[in-house]
C-alpha positions as CSV (number, residue, x, y, z in Angstrom):
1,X,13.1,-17.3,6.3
2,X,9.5,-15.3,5.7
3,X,11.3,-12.6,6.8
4,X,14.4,-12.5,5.0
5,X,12.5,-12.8,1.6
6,X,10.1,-10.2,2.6
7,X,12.8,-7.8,3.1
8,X,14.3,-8.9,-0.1
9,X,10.6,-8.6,-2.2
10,X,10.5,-5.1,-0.3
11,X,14.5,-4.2,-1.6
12,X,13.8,-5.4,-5.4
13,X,10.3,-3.0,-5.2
14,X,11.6,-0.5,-4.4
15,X,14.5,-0.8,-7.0
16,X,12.0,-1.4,-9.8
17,X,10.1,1.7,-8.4
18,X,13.4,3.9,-8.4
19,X,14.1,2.5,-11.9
20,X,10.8,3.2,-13.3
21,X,11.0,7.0,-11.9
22,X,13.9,7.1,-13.6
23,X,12.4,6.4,-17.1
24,X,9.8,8.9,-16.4
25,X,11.3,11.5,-14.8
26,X,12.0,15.0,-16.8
27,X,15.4,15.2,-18.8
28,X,17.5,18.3,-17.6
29,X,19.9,20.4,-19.0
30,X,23.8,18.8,-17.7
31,X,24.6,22.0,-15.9
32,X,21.7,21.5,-13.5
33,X,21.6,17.6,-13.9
34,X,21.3,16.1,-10.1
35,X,21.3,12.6,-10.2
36,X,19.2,10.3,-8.4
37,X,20.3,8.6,-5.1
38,X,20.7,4.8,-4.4
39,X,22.1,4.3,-0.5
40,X,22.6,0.9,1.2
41,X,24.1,0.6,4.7
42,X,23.9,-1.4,7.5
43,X,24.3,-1.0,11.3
44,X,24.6,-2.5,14.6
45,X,21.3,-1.6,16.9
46,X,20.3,-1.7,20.6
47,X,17.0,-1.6,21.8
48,X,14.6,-1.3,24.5
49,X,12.1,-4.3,23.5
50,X,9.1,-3.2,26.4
51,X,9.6,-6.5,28.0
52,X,10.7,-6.4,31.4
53,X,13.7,-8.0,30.7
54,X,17.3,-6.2,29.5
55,X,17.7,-5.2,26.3
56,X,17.9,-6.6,22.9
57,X,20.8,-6.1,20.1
58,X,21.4,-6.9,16.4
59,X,21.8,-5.6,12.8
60,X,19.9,-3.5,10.9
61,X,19.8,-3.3,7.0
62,X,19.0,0.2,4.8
63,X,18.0,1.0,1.6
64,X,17.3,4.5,0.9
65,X,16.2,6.4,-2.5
66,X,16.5,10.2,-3.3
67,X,14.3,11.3,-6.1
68,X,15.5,14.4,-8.3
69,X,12.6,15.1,-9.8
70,X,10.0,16.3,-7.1
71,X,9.1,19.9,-6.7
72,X,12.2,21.8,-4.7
73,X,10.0,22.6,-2.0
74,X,10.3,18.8,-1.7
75,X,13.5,17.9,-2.2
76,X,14.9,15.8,0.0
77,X,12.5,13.6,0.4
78,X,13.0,10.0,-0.5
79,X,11.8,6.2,0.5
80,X,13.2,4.0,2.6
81,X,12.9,0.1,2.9
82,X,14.6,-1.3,6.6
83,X,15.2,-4.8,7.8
84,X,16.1,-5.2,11.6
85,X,16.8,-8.2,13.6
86,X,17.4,-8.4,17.8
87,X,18.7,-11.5,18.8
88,X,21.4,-11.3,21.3
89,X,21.9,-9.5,24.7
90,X,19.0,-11.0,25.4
91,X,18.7,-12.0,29.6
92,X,18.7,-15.6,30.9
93,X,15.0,-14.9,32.2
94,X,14.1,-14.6,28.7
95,X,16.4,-17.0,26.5
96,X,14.3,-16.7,23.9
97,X,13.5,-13.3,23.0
98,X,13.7,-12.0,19.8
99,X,12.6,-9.6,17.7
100,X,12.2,-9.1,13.6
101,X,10.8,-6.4,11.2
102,X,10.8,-5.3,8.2
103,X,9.6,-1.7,7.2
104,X,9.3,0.6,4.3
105,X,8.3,4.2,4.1
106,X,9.1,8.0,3.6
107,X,12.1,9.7,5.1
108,X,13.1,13.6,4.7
109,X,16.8,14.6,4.9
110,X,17.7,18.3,5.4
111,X,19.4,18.9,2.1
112,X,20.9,22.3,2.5
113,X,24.6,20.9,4.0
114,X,27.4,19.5,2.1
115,X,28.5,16.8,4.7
116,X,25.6,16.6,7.1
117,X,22.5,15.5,6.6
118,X,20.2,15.3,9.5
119,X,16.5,13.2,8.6
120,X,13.5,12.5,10.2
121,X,11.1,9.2,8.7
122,X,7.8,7.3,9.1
123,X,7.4,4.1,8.4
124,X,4.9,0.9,8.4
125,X,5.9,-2.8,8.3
126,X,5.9,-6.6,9.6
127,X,7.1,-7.7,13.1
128,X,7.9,-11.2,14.4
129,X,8.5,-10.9,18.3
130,X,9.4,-14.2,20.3
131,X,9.3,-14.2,24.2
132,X,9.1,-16.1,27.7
133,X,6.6,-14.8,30.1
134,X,6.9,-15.3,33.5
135,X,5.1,-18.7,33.6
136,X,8.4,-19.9,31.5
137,X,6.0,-20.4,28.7
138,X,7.3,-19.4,25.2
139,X,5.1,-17.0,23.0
140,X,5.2,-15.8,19.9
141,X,3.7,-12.8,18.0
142,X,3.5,-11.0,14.4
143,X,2.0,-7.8,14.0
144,X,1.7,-5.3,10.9
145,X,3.8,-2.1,13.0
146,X,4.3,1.4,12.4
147,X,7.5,3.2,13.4
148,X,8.9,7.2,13.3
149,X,12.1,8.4,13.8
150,X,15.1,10.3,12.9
151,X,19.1,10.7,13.1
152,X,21.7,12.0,11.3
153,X,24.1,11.0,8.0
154,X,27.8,12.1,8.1
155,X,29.8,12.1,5.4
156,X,33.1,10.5,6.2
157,X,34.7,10.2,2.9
158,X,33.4,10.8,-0.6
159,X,30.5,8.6,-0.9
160,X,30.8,7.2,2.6
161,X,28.8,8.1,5.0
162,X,28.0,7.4,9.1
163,X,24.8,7.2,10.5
164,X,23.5,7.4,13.8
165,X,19.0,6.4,13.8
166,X,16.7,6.7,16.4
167,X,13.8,5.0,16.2
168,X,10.3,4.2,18.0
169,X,8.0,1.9,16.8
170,X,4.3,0.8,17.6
171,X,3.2,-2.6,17.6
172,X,-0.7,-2.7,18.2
173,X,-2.6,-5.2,20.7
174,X,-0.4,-8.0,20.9
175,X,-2.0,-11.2,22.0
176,X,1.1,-13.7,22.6
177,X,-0.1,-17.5,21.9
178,X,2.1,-20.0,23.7
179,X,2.9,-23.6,22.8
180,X,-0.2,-24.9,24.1
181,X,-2.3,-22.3,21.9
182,X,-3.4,-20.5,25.3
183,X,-4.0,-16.7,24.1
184,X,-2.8,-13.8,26.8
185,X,-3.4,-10.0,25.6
186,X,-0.8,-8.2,26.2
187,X,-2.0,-4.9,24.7
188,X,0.3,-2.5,22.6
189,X,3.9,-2.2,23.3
190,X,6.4,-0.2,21.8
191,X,10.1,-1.2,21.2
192,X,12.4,1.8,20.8
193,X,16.4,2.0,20.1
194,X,19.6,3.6,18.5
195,X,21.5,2.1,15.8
196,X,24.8,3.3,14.5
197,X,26.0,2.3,10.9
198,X,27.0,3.2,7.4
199,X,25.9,3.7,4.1
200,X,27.5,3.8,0.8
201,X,25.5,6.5,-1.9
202,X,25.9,5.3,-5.3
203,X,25.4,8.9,-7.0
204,X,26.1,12.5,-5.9
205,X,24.0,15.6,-5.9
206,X,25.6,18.0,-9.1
207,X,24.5,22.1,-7.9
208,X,23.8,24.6,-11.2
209,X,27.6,26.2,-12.0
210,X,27.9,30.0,-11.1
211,X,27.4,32.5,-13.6
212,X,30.5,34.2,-12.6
């Protein structure tokens, strides 16, 4: 539940942010107007969670912003907030591994193609990772994470578009405690995955009318 309504507090932020850019942001001429970009997708994910056990799959929420109003060396580049949780797939050795995190951060999407959009991002967060070690004890972890990654968006039709995300994320000395509060470091580790989705963009980039 903390995570679900982190991911939420970290949505409506970012929505207030966008909306407050908005209010600021210089008026242009209607020829030239391009309007600011709201995105929301989700996707199904599968990861390598650097436990020595299988893999780990799930869902994985988006919510992207494009700004309008930064410098054009610059544009393209936007903020993301993320929300991803691997719970299944999961091997019988382990029957209890999980992993949660929620991220937010900058992402840059190549803006010079109509339907393709390729992106690279960087992002910090909030994990929650649940495992059994080899003693069949249960641990559990959270950790403040940083990921980077990339992919690319495909436009599909109109403002539908596929996505295909890599991503590889850092989580910094872990020290699992089990149920009987017994500490084992386990040092960093560093979950990495695909995840293949869509997203629906609620506006559309307007370019300057020729002259001719």
């Amino acid at each position: 539940m903390r995570l679900k309504r982190c991911f939420w507090l970290t949505a409506i932020t970012v929505l207030f942010t966008c909306a407050a850019y908005s209010a600021f942001a210089q008026v242009v001429p209607a020829a030239t107007e391009k309007r600011q970009i709201l995105a929301a997708g989700a996707g199904l994910s599968d990861y390598n969670p650097d436990w020595d056990q299988g893999r780990l799959y799930g869902g994985t929420a988006w919510l992207d912003y494009t700004p309008n109003w930064v410098p054009s060396v610059l544009q393209g580049i936007g903020l993301e907030a993320e929300g991803r949780d691997l719970n299944y797939g999961r091997s019988s050795a382990s029957p209890n591994l999980r992993e949660d995190t929620i991220e937010g951060g900058v992402i840059y999407a190549w803006p010079h193609f109509r339907n393709l959009r390729p992106y690279g991002k960087f992002l910090a967060g909030y994990g929650n990772r649940d495992a059994e070690g080899y003693n069949q004890l249960r641990y559990h972890d959270s950790r403040t994470i940083l990921a980077a990654g990339g992919g690319l968006d495909y436009r599909v039709y109109r403002n539908v578009w596929v996505r295909a995300d890599y991503e590889y994320q850092h989580w910094p000395d872990m020290h699992f405690k089990d149920l009987n509060n017994v500490v084992t470091p386990i040092g960093p580790m560093h979950p990495n995955g695909f995840t293949l989705g869509a997203l629906y963009r609620f506006g559309s980039r307007q370019s300057t009318p020729s002259a001719y």
